[in-house]
C-alpha positions as semicolon CSV with decimal commas, in nm:
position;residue;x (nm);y (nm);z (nm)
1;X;2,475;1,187;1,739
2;X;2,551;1,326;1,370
3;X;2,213;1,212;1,204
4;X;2,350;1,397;0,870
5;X;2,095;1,693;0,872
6;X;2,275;2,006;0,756
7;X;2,075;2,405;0,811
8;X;1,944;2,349;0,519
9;X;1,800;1,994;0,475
10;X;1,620;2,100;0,837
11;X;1,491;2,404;0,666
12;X;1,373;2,235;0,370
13;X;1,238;1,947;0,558
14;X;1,041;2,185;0,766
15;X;0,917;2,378;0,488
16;X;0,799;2,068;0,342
17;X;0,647;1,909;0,600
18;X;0,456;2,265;0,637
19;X;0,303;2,233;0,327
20;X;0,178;1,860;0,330
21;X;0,014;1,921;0,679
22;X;-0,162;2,230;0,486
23;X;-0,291;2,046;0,202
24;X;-0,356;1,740;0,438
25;X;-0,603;1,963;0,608
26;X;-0,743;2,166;0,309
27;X;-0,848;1,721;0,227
28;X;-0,981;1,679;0,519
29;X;-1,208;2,015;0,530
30;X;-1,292;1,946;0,136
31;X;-1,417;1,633;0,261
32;X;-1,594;1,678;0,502
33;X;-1,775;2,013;0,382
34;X;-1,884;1,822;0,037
35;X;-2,070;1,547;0,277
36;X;-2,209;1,811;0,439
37;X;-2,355;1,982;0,149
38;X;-2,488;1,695;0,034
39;X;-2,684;1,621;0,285
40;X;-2,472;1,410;0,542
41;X;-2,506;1,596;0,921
42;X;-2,256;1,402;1,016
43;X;-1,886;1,526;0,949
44;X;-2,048;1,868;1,120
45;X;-2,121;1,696;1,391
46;X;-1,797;1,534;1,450
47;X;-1,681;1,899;1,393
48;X;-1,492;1,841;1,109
49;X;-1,610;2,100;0,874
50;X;-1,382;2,307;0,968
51;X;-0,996;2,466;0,865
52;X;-0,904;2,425;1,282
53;X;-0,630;2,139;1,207
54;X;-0,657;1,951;1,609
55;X;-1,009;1,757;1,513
56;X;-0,825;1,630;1,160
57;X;-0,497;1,530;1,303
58;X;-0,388;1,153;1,320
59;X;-0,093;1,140;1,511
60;X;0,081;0,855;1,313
61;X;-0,085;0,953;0,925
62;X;-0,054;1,353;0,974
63;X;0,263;1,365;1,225
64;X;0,522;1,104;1,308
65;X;0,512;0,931;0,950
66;X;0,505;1,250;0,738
67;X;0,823;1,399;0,980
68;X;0,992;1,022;0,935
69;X;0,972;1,023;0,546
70;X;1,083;1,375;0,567
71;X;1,401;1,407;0,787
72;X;1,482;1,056;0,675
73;X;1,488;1,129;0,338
74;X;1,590;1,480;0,364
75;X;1,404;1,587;0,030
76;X;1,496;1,892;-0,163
77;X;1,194;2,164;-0,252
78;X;1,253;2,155;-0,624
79;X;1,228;1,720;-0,631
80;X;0,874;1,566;-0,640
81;X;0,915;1,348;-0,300
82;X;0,824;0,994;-0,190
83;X;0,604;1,068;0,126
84;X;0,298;0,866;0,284
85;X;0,066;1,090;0,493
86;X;-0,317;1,108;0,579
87;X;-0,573;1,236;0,842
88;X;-0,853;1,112;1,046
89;X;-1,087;0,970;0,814
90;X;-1,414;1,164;0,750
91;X;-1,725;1,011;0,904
92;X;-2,001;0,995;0,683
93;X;-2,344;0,810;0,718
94;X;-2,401;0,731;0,323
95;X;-2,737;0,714;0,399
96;X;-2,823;1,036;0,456
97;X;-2,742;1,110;0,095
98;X;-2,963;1,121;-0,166
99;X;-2,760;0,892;-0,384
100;X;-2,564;0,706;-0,115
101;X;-2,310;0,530;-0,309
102;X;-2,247;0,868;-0,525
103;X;-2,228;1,066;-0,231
104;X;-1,996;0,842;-0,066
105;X;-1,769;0,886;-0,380
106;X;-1,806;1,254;-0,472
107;X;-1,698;1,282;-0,080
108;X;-1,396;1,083;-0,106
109;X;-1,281;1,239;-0,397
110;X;-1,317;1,589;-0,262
111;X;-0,964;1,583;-0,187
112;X;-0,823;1,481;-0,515
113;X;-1,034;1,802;-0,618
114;X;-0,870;2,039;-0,368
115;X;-0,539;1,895;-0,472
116;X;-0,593;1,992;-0,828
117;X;-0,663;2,352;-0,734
118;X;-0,420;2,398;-0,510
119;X;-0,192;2,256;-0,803
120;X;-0,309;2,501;-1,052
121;X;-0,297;2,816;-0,798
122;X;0,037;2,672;-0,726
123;X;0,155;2,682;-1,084
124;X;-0,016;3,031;-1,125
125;X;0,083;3,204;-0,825
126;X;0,436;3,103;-0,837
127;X;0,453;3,167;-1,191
128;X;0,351;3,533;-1,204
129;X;0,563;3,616;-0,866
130;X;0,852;3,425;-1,016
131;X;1,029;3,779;-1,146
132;X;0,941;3,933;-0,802
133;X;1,107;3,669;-0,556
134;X;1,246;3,386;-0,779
135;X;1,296;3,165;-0,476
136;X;0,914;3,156;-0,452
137;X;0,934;2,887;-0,745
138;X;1,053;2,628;-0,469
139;X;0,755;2,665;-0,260
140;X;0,530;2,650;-0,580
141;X;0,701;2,293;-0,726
142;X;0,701;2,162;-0,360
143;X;0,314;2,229;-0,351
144;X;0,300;2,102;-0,694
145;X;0,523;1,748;-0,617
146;X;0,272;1,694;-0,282
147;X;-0,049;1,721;-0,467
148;X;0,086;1,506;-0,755
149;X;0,148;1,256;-0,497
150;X;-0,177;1,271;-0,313
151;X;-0,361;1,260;-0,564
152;X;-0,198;0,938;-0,718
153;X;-0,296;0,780;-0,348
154;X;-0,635;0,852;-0,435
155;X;-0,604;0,728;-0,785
156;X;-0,484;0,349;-0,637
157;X;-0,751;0,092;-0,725
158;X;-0,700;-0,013;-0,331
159;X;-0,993;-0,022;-0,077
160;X;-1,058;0,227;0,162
161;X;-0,875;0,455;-0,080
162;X;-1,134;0,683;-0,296
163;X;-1,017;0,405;-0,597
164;X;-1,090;0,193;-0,433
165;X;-1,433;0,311;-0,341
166;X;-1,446;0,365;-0,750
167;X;-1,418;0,018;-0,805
168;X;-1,657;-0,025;-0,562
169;X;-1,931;0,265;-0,730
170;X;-1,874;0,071;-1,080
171;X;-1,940;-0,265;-0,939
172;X;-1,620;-0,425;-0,987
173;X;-1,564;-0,527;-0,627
174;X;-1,899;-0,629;-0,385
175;X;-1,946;-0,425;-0,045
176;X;-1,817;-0,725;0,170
177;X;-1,475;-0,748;-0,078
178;X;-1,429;-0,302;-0,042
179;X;-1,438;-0,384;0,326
180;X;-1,231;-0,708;0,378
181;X;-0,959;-0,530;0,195
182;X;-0,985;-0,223;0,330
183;X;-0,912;-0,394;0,706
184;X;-0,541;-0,464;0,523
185;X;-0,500;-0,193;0,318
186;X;-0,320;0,058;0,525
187;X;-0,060;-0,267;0,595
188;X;-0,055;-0,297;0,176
189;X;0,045;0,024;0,154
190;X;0,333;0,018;0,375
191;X;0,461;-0,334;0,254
192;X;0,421;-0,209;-0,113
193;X;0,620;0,084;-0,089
194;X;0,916;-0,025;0,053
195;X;0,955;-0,239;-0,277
196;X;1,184;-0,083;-0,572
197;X;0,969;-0,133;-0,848
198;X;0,657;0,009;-0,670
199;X;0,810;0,330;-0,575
200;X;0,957;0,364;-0,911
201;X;0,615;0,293;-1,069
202;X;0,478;0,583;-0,781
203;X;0,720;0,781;-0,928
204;X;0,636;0,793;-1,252
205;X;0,297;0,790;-1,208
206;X;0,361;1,130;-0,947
207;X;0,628;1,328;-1,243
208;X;0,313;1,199;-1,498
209;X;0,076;1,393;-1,309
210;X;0,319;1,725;-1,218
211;X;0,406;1,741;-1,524
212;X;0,118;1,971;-1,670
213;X;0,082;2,182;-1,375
214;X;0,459;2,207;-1,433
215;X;0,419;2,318;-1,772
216;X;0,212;2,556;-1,638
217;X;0,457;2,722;-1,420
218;X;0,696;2,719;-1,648
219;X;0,444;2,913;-1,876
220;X;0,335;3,141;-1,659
221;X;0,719;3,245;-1,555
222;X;0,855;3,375;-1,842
């Protein structure tokens, strides 16, 4: 059966997927070693401070989705790409921090964090090795185009998501209304995007967010 994967949609799609279970993992550790530093035993003892990717994979969120969005759309390494993709969540016990609700929210928004580094040594790496092995750019824009994308997850005002634990820290929604939604949101999510003008709004909201680290690159490569 011809599913219309040439050599080098495979090897891009592999390349790709590479990369988003990295970052997914580099999340999932930033996570979980923030809690722990402030205070919260508990992601240690679920061993998930840790780089080891088994105890932060989710089969569906970090595996079989992720490879769907990939091989189905078949996304080249210079394009920022449509994806959706996550991990185990992070068990935390907001009470063991000294400022629960802060905690809770500096935790959850650990991985935007790592995703901005990883941006920026993305940008910087790939710029300065650009006259050494050009094709290194494509790794650097793919890294770039994934934590754009994350991090605009993170950014939607949508419970469990760390916005919509922000809306949440800032009183906007009550406790009972973060968790009420948050039993839906995952469903949300997948409705949402499959509608046109969502995805283009994603889109643009994902090139918005690139487009600095971009610049950066570009910078950096001349």
């Amino acid at each position: 059966m011809d599913f219309g994967l040439t050599p080098e949609a495979i090897r891009s799609g592999l390349i790709f997927y590479f990369l988003l279970f990295a970052v997914l993992i580099l999340r999932a550790f930033a996570q979980a070693w923030v809690a722990d530093r402030l205070g919260d035993p508990t992601p240690r003892n679920d061993g998930r401070v840790t780089l080891n990717p088994p105890p932060h994979v989710d089969l569906l969120g970090t595996v079989i989705l992720p490879l769907i969005c990939v091989f189905y759309l078949q996304p080249r390494l210079t394009q920022i790409n449509f994806f959706l993709a996550w991990t185990k969540p992070v068990p935390t016990n907001p009470h063991n921090f000294e400022h629960p609700r802060r905690g809770e929210l500096f935790t959850q928004f650990a991985g935007f964090a790592i995703c901005f580094a990883v941006a920026l040594l993305a940008a910087l790496v790939g710029g300065f090795a650009y006259g050494v092995a050009p094709r290194s750019i494509e790794i650097s824009i793919t890294l770039i185009g994934i934590c754009a994308m994350l991090m605009v997850l993170d950014l939607l005002p949508l419970p469990p998501l760390p916005g919509g634990v922000l809306l949440r820290y800032w009183g906007i929604i009550s406790e009972e209304t973060f968790w009420s939604i948050s039993r839906w949101g995952g469903i949300v999510l997948l409705i949402a995007f499959n509608l046109p003008p969502v995805r283009v709004l994603i889109g643009a909201l994902v090139a918005f967010i690139a487009s600095p680290f971009l610049a950066i690159l570009q910078i950096v490569a001349r």
